[in-house]
TORZA-717170 format. One record per residue: residue in three letters; x, y, z of N, C-alpha, C in turn. Coordinates in steps of 0.02 Angstrom, whole numbers, padded with zeros to 5 digits, always signed. Example, Ala and Ser with C-alpha at 12.3 -4.5 7.8 and 13.67 -1.06 7.14 Angstrom:
% TORZA-717170
Ala+00660-00284+00390+00615-00225+00390+00660-00165+00390 Ser+00642-00112+00354+00684-00053+00357+00645+00002+00394 
END
This chain:
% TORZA-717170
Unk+00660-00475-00823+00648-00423-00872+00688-00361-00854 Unk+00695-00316-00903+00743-00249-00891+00692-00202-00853 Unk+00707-00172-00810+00679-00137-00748+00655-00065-00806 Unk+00693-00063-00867+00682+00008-00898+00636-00002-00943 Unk+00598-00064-00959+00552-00055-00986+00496-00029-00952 Unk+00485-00020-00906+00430-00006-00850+00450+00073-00850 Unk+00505+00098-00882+00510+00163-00871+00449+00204-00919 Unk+00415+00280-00916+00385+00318-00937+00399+00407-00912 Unk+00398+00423-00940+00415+00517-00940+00326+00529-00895 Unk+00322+00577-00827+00253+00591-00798+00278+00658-00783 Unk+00239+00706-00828+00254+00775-00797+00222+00781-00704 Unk+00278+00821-00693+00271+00827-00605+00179+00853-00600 Unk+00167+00898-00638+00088+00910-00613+00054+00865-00613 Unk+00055+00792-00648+00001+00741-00635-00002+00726-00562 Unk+00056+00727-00510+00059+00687-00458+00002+00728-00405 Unk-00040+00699-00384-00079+00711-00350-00061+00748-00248 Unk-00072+00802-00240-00046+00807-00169-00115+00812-00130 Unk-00170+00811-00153-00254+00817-00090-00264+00778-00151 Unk-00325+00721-00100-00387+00673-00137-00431+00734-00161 Unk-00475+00684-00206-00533+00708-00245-00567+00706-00187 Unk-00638+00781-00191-00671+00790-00139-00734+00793-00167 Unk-00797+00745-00181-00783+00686-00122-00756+00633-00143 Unk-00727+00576-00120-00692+00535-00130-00684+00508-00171 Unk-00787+00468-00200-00788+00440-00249-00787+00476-00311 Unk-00782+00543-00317-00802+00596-00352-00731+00592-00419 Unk-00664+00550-00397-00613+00541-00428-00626+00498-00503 Unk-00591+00514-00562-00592+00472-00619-00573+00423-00621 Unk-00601+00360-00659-00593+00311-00669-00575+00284-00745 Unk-00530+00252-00742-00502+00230-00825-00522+00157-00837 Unk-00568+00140-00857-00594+00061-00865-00571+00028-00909 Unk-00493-00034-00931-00439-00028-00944-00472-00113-00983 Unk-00508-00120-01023-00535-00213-01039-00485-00239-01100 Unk-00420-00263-01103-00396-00294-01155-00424-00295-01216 Unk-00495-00333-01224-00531-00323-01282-00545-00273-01314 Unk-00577-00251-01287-00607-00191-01296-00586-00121-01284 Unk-00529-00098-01265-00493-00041-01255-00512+00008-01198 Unk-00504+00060-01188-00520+00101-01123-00568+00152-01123 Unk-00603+00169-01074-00669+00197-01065-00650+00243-01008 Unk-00668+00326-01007-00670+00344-00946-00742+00357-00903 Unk-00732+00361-00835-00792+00350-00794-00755+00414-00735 Unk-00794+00406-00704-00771+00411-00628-00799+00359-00572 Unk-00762+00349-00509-00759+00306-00465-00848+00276-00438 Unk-00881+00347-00439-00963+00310-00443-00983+00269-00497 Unk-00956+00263-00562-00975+00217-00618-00970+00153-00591 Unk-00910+00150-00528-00922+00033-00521-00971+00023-00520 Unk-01005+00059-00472-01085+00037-00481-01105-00015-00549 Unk-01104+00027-00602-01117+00002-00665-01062-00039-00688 Unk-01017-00027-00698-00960-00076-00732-00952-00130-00684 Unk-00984-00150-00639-00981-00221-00609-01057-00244-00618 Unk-01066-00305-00586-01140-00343-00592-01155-00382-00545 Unk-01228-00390-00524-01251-00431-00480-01207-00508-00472 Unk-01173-00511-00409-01128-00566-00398-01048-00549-00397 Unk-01042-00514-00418-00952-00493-00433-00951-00489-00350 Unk-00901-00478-00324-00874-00491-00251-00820-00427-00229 Unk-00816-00365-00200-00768-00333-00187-00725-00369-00140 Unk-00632-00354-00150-00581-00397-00081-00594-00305-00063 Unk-00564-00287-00009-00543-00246+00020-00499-00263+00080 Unk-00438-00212+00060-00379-00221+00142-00413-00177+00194 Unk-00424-00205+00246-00449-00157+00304-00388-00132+00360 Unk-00334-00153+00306-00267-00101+00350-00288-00045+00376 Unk-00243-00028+00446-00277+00034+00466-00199+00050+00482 Unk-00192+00133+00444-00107+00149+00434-00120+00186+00521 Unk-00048+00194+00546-00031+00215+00582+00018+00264+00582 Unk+00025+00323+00628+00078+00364+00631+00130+00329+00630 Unk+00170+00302+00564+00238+00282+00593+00288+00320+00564 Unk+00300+00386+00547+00358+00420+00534+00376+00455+00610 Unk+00424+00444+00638+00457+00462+00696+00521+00516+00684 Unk+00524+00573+00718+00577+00615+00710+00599+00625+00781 Unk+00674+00620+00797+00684+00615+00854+00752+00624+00856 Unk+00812+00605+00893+00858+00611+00899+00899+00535+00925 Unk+00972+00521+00906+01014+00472+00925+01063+00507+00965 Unk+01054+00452+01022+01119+00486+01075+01188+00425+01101 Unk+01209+00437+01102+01286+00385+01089+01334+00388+01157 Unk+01350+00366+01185+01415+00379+01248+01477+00338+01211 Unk+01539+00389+01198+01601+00384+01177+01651+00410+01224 Unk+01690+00378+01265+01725+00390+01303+01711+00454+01346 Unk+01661+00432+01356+01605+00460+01432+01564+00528+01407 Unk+01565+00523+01361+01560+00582+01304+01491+00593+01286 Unk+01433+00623+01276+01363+00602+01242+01381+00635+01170 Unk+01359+00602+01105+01344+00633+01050+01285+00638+01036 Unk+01221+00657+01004+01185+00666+00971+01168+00691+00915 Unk+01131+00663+00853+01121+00693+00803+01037+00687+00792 Unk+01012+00727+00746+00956+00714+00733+00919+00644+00678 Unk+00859+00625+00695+00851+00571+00642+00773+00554+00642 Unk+00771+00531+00587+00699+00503+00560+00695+00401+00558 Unk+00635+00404+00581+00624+00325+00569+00562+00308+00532 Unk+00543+00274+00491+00484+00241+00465+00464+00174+00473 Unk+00426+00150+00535+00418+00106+00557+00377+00054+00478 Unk+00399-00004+00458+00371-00042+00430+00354-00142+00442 Unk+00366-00152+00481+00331-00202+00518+00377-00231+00569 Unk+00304-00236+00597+00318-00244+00688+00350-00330+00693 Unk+00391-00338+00747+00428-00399+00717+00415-00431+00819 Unk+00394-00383+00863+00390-00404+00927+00356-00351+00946 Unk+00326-00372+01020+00294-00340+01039+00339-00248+01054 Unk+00412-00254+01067+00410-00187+01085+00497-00195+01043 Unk+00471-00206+00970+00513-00217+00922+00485-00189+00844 Unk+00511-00157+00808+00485-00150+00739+00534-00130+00700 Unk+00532-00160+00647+00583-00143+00599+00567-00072+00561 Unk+00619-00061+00544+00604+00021+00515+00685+00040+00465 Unk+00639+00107+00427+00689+00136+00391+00723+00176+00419 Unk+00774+00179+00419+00816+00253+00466+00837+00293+00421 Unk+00864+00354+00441+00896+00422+00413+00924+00441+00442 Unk+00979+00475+00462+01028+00457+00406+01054+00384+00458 Unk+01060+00330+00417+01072+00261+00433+01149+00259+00443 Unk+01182+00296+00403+01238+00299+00433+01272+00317+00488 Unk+01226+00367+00518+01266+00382+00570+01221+00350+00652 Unk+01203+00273+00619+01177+00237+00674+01220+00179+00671 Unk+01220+00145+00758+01240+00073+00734+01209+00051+00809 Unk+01243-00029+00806+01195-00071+00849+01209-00050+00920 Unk+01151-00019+00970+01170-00001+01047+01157+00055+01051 Unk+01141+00098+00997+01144+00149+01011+01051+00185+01034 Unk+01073+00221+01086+01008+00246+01111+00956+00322+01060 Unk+00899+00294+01054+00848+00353+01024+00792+00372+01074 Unk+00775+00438+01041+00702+00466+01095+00680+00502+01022 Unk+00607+00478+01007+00574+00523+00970+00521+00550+01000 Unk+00488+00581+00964+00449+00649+00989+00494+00698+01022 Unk+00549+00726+00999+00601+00763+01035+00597+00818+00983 Unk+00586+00816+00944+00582+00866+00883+00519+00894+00859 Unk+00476+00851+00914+00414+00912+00892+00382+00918+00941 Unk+00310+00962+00961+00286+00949+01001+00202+00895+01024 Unk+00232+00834+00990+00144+00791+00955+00129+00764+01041 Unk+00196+00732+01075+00170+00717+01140+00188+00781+01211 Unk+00200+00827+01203+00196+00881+01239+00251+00880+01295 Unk+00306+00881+01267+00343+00839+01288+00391+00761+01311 Unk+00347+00735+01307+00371+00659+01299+00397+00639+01264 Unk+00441+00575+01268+00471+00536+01210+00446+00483+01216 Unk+00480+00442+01153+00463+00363+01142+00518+00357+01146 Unk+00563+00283+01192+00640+00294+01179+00649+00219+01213 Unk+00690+00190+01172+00719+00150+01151+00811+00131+01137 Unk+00816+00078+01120+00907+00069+01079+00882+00059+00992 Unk+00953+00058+00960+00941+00022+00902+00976-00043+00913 Unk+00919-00106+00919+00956-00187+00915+01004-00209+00876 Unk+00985-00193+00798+01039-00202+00747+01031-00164+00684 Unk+01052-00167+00650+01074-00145+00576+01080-00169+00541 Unk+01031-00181+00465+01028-00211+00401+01059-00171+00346 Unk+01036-00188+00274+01064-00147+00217+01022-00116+00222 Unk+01023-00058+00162+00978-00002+00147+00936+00040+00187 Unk+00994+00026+00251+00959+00079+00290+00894+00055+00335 Unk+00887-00014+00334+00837-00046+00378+00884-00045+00447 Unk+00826-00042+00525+00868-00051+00590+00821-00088+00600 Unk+00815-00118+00662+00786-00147+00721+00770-00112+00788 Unk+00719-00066+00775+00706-00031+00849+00686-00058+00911 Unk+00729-00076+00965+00696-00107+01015+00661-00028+01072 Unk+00586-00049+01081+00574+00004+01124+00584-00006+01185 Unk+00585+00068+01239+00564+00047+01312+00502+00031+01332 Unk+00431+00044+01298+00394+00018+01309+00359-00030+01269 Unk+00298-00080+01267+00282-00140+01230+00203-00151+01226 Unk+00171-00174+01158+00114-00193+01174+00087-00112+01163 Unk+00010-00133+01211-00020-00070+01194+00005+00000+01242 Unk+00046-00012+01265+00075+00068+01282+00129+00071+01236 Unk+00148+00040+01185+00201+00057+01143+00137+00098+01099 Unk+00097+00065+01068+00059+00084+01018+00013+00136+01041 Unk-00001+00150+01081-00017+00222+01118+00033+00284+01101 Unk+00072+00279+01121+00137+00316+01127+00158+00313+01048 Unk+00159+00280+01005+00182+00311+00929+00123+00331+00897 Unk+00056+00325+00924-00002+00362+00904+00000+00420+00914 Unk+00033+00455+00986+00036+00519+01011+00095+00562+00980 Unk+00169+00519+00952+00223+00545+00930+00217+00570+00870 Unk+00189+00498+00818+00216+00486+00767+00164+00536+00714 Unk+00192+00533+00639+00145+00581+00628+00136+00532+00541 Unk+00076+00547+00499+00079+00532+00437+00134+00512+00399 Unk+00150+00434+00382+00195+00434+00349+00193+00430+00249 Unk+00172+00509+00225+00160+00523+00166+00199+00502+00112 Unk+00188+00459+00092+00237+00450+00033+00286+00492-00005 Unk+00337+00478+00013+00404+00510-00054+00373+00577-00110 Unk+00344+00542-00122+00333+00588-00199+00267+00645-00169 Unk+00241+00644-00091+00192+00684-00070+00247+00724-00035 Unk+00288+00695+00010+00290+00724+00066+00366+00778+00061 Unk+00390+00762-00014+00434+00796-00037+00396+00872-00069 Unk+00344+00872-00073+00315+00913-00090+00285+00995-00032 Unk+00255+00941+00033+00213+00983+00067+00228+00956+00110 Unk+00217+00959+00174+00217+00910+00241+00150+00889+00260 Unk+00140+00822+00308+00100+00791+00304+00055+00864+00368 Unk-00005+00849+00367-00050+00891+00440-00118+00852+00420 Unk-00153+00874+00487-00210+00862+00542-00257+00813+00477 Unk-00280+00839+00413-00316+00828+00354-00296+00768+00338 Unk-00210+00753+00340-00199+00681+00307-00225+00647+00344 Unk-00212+00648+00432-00236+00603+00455-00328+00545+00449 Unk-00359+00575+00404-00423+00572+00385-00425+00541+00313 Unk-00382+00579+00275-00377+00589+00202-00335+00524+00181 Unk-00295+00508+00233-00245+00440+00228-00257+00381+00256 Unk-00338+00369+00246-00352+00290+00267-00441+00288+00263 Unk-00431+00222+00241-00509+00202+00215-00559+00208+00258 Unk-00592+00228+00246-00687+00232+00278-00695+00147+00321 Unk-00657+00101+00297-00685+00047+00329-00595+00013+00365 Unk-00541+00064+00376-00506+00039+00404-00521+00028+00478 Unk-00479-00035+00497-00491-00070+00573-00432-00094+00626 Unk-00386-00129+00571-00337-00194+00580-00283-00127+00601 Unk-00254-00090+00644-00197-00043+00642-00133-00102+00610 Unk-00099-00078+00591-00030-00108+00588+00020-00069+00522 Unk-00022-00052+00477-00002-00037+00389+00038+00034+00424 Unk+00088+00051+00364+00113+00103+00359+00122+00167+00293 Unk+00078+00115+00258+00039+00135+00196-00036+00149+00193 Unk-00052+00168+00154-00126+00169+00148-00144+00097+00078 Unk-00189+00062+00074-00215+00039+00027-00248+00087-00038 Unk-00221+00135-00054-00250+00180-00071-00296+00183-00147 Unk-00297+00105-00169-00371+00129-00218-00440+00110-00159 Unk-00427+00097-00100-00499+00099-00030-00489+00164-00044 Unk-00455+00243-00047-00479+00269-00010-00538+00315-00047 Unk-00550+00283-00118-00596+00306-00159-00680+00294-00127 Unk-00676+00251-00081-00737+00207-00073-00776+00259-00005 Unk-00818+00271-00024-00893+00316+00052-00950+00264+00066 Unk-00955+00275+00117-00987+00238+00137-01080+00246+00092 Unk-01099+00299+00068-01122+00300+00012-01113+00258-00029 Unk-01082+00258-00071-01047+00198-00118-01065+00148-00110 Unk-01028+00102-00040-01029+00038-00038-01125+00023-00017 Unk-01166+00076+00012-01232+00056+00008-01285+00028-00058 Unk-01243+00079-00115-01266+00075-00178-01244+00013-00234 Unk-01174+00001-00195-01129-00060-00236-01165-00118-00189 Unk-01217-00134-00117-01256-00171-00126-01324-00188-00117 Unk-01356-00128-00167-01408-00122-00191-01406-00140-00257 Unk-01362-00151-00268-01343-00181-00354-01337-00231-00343 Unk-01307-00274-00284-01311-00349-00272-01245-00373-00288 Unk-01192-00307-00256-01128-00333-00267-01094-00339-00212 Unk-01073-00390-00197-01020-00429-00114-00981-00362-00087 Unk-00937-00384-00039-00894-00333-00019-00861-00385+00038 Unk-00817-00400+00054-00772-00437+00076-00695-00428+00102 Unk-00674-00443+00176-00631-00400+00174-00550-00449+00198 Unk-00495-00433+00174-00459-00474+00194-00406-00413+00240 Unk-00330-00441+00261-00272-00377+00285-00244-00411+00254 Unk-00202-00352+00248-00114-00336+00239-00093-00280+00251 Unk-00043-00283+00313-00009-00237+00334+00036-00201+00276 Unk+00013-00152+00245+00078-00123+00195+00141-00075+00228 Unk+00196-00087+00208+00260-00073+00240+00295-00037+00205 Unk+00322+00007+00238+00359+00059+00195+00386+00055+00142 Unk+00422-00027+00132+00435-00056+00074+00414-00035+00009 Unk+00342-00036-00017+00303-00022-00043+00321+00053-00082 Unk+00367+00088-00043+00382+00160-00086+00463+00143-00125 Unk+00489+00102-00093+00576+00104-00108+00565+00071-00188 Unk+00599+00104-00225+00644+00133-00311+00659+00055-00310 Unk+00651+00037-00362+00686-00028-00406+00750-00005-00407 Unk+00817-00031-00375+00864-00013-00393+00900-00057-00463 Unk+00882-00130-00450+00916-00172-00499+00899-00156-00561 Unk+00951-00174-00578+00939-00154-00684+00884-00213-00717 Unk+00864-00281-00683+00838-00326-00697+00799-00349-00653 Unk+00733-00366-00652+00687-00381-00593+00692-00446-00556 Unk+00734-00493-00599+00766-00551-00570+00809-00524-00507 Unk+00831-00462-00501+00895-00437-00454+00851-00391-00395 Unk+00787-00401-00396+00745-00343-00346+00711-00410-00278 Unk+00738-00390-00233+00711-00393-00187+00652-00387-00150 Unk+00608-00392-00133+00518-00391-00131+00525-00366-00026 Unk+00513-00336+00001+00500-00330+00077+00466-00365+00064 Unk+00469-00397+00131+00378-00467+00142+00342-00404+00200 Unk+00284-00429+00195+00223-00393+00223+00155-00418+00252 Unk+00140-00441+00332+00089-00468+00347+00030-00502+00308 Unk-00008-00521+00326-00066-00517+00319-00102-00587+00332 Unk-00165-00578+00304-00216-00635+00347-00288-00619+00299 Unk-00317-00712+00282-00366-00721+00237-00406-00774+00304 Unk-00470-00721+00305-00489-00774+00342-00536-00824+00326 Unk-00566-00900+00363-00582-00936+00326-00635-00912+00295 Unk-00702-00890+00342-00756-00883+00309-00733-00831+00267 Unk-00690-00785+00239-00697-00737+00188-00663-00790+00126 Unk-00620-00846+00144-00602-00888+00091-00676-00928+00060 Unk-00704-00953+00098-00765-00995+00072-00813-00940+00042 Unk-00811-00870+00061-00870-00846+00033-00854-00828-00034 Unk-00763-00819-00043-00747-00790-00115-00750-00837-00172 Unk-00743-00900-00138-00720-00962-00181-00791-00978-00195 Unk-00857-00963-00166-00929-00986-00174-00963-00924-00228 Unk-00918-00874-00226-00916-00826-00279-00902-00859-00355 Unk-00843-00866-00374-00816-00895-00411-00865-00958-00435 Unk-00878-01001-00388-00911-01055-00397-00961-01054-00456 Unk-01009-00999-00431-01065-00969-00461-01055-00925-00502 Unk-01017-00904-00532-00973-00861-00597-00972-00803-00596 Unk-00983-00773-00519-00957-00709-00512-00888-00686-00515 Unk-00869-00608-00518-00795-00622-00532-00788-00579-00450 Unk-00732-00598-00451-00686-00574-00396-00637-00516-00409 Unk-00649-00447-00376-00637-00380-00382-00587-00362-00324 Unk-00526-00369-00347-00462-00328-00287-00477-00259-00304 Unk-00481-00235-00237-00490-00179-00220-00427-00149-00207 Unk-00366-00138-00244-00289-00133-00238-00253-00166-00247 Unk-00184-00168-00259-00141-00221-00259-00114-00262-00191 Unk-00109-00213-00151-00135-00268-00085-00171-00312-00077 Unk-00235-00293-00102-00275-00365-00078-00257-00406-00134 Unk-00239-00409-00199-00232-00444-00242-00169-00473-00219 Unk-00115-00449-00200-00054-00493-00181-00047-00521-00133 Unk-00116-00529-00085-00123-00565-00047-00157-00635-00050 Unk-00222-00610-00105-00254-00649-00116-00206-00707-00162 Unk-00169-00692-00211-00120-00713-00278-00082-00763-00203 Unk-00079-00739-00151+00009-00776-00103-00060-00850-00079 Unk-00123-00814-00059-00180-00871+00009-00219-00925-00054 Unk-00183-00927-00127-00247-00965-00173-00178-01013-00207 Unk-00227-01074-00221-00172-01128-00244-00170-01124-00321 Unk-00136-01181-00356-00119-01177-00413-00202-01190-00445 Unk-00249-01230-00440-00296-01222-00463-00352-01183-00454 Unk-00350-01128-00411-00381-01074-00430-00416-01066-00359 Unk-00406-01090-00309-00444-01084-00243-00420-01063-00196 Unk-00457-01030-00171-00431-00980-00110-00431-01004-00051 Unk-00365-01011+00019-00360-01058+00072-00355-00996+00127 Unk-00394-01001+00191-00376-00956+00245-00310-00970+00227 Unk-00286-00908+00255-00199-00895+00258-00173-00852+00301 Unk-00116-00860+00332-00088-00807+00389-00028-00796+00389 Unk+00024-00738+00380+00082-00753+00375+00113-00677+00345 Unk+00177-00689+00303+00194-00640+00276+00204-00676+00194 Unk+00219-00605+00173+00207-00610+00078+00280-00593+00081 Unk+00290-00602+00011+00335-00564-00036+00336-00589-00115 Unk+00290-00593-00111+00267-00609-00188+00297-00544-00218 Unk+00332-00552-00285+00355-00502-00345+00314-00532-00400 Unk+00257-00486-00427+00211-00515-00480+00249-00467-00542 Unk+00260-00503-00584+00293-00456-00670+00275-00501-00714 Unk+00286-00466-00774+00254-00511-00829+00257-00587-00836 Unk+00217-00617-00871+00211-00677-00863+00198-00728-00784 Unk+00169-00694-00758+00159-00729-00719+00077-00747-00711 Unk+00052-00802-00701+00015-00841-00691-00052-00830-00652 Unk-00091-00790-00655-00134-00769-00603-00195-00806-00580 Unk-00199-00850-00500-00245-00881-00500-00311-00879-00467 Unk-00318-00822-00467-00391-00793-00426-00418-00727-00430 Unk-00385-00688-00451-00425-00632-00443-00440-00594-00524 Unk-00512-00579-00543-00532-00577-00614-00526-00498-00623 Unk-00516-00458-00593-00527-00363-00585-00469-00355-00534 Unk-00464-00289-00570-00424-00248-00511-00433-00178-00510 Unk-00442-00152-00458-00459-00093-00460-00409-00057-00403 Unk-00356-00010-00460-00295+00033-00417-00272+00088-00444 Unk-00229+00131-00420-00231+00210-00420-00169+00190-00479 Unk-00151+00239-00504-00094+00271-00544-00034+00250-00535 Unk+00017+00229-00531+00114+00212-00511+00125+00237-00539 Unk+00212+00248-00497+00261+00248-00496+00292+00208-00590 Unk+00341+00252-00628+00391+00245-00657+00433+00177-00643 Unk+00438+00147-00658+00480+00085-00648+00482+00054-00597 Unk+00398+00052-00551+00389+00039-00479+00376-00027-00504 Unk+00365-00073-00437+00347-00162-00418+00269-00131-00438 Unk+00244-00088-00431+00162-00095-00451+00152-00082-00503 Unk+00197-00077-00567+00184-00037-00624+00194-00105-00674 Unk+00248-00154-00636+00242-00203-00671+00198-00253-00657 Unk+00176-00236-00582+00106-00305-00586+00037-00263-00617 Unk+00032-00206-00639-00034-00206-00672-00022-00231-00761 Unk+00062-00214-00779+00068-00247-00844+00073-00330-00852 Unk+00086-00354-00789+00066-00416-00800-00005-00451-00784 Unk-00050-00405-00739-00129-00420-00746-00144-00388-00821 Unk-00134-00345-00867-00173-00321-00897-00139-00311-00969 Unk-00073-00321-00955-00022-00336-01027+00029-00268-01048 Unk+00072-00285-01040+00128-00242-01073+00091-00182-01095 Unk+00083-00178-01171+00061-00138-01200+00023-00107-01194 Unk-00063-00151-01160-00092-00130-01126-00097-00064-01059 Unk-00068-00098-01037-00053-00033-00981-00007+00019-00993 Unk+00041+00008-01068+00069+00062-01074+00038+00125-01118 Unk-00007+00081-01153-00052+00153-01194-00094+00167-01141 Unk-00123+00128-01073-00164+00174-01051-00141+00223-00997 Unk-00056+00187-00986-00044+00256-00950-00039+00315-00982 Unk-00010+00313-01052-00022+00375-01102-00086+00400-01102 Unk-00145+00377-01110-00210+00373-01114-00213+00439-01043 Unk-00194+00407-00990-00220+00431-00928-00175+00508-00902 Unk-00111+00518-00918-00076+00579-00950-00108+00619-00996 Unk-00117+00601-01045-00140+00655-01108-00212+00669-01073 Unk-00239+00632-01029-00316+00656-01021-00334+00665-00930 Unk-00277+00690-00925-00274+00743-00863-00268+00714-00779 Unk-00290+00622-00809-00274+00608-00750-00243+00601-00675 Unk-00261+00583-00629-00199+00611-00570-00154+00552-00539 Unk-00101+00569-00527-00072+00495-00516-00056+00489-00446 Unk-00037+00437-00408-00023+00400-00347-00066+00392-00292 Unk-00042+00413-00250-00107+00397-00190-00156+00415-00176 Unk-00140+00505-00191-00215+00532-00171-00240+00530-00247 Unk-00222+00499-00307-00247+00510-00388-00306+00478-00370 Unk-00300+00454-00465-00360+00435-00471-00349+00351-00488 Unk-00416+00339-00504-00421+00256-00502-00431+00239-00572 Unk-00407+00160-00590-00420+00113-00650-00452+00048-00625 Unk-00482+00050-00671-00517-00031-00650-00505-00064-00711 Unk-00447-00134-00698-00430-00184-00731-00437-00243-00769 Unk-00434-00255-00807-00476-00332-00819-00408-00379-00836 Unk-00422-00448-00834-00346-00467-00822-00352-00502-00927 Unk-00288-00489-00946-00270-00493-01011-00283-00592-01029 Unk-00290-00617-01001-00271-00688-01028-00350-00716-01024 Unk-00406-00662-00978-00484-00689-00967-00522-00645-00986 Unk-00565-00662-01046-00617-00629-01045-00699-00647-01007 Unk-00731-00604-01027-00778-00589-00963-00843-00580-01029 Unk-00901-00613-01043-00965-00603-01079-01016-00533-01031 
END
């Protein structure tokens, strides 16, 4: 499909820079094919779900991985250095992770880095390493000097919030994101994203969502910086997908599929857990422990075999998430309700607000 149909005009004030306080306190756009759109706010799931429905939730837990530091080079006995940024997006060895660089050009393979040099997060210290190799678009291969859990110590102490593009062009990340940028029930460290329709959810909430007698269930996926980078291709046949961890484990497969069984529906709590769940479920509709990496690209017409709801924040203009909610919920669909959610003040991206989905091809009594 043409990448520009997914395009839409978002005046800059929708984009959200602080969450709704308190969390669940954010609007909700309840988006049903049939029946057209309803607004709520995020305490309404309560009600718009029912005894038996099943929450997925990613229990990614993001980590400091934006690194600012410096590259140092020996040229005929010479040191150069320049300054540089890295965005760690998945770990590929123990004292290895792939990442985005800045400026990428003026890196190549051998060459030595130290971050935390540019600020003061470890009080001096660095994290320091070579770069192993060099991909397109600015992807490297950071090999560190240290591995394991003193690597991951040490970019806990360096590294700082890595805020999304459209935030962090705005304000810089501090002390608040660190809180503000990850779910009440994150665990699994590894993500470099937030799952961010979790971060609607208080632990309030989920007491009340099961007192209503509704599941809660949790799967990972490491989300990777990937996740922010622009559709460049003119055609989505020509886009490239980053792959991205993750893991279904068994008993959360048998308990979702014993969901289903019994005609509850099954509620992604983001597009993470849904493109995880969509990669760990077979062609007839069942969900298999799974472990591995994704790169599922979901766009129209595609086939969806497990998950009946979705519940996720606002996108991106011609983003990979803008076309998998028009293919859970239909073209048109999602394009009047992003109008819908514009004209009526809504907030968009990470720290926005939330929609809860129903998928276009199933209805629900």
């Amino acid at each position: 499909m043409r990448v520009d149909l997914f395009d839409f005009d978002l005046p800059d004030s929708a984009i959200a820079l602080r969450p709704a306080v308190p969390r669940d306190s954010a609007k909700l756009l309840a988006v049903d094919p049939p029946n057209g759109l309803s607004d709520h706010v995020v305490t309404d799931l309560v009600d718009l779900l029912r005894p038996g429905d099943a929450l997925v939730l990613n229990d990614t837990k993001v980590i400091p991985a934006q690194l600012e530091g410096i590259r140092r080079r020996q040229t005929d006995g010479d040191e150069t250095a320049v300054n540089i940024s890295a965005t760690l997006h998945m770990r590929v060895a123990p004292d290895r992770w792939k990442a985005f660089a800045r400026p990428a050009k003026r890196l190549r393979a051998g060459d030595r880095f130290s971050f935390g040099t540019r600020n003061n997060a470890c009080a001096g210290a660095s994290v320091d390493g070579s770069i192993e190799s060099k991909g397109d678009a600015g992807e490297v291969v950071l090999k560190f000097d240290l591995s394991g859990p003193a690597l991951d110590e040490a970019i806990a102490a360096t590294g700082h919030v890595p805020l999304p593009p459209y935030i962090a062009s705005k304000r810089a990340d501090d002390e608040r994101d660190r809180k503000d940028y990850q779910t009440v029930y994150a665990r699994e460290e590894g993500a470099v994203a937030a799952p961010t329709a979790g971060l609607h959810f208080t632990d309030d909430m989920f007491m009340r969502l099961e007192e209503a007698g509704i599941e809660r269930h949790f799967v990972t996926l490491h989300v990777g910086a990937g996740t922010f980078l622009p559709v460049k291709a003119d055609d989505t046949d020509d886009h490239v997908m980053h792959a991205e961890i993750g893991e279904v484990s068994e008993e959360t497969a048998q308990a979702l599929n014993a969901v289903k069984a019994r005609g509850g529906r099954v509620v992604s709590v983001g597009t993470t857990s849904l493109r995880l769940l969509e990669s760990a479920s077979d062609p007839a509709g069942r969900l298999h422990a799974w472990r591995g990496s994704t790169d599922i690209f979901i766009t129209p017409g595609y086939r969806f075999r497990f998950v009946d709801l979705l519940m996720t924040n606002f996108h991106l203009p011609r983003s990979t998430l803008f076309m998998l909610v028009c293919a859970f919920s239909g073209y048109d669909t999602m394009r009047g309700a992003y109008r819908h959610a514009i004209d009526h003040g809504y907030r968009f991206y990470s720290y926005g607000d939330a929609s809860l989905l129903s998928r276009a091809d199933r209805t629900h009594p």
